[in-house]
N, C-alpha and C positions, 0 to 999 in steps of 0.2 A: 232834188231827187225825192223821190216818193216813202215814206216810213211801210216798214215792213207791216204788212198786210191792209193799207189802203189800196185801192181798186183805181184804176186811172182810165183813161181811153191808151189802147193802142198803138193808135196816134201819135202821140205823143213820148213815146219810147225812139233811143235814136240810135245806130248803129250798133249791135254788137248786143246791147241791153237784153236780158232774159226774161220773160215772166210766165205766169201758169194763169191758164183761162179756165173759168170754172164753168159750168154749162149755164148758171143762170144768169152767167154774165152776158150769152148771148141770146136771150130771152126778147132783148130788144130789138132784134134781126125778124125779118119776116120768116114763115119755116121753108122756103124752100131757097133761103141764102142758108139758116141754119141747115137744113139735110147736103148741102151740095159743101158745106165747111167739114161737118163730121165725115164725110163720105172720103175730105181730101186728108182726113189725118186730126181736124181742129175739135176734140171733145171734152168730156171730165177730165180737169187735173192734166190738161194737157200742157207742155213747155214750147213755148216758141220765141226763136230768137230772130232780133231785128237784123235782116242779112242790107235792107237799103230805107231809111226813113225818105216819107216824105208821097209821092205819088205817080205810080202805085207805091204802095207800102209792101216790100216784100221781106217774107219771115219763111222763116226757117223750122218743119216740123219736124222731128227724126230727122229722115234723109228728102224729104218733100219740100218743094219752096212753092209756095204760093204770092200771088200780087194781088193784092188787095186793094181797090178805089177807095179814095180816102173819106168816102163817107161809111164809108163801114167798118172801115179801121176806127174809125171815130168812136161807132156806136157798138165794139167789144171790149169788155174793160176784161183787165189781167190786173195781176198781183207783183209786182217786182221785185227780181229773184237777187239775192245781193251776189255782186259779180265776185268770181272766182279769186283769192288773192293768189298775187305771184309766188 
């Protein structure tokens, strides 16, 4: 698991997992994948969680689930959020 506040891909998050995407993480997206992510909810400081790893990669924004092809999941890094204790 990832120390708090290294930056990962995506990707790499598996089920259930939290993290916060900061906007220059998605700097390495062409801009009209980033305008069509912020458009769906994906911006500054925003949390998404992993609702299915793998491909698509689908996450959870608020109440918006987005599928993402795994080369793009690859190329947004997040921050991972320490999961909830019981």
């Amino acid at each position: 698991m990832a120390s708090k506040g290294i930056q990962i891909p995506l990707s790499q998050l598996v089920r259930g997992q939290r993290a916060t995407v900061e906007c220059s993480a998605l700097d390495a997206l062409p801009a009209d994948h980033r305008c069509l992510l912020a458009a769906m909810g994906m911006g500054e400081k925003c949390e998404v969680r992993v609702c299915r790893a793998g491909t698509p990669c689908i996450v959870q924004i608020d109440r918006t689930r987005l599928g993402l092809p795994r080369d793009v999941a690859e190329r947004i890094l997040v921050t991972l959020l320490e999961s909830p204790r019981p």
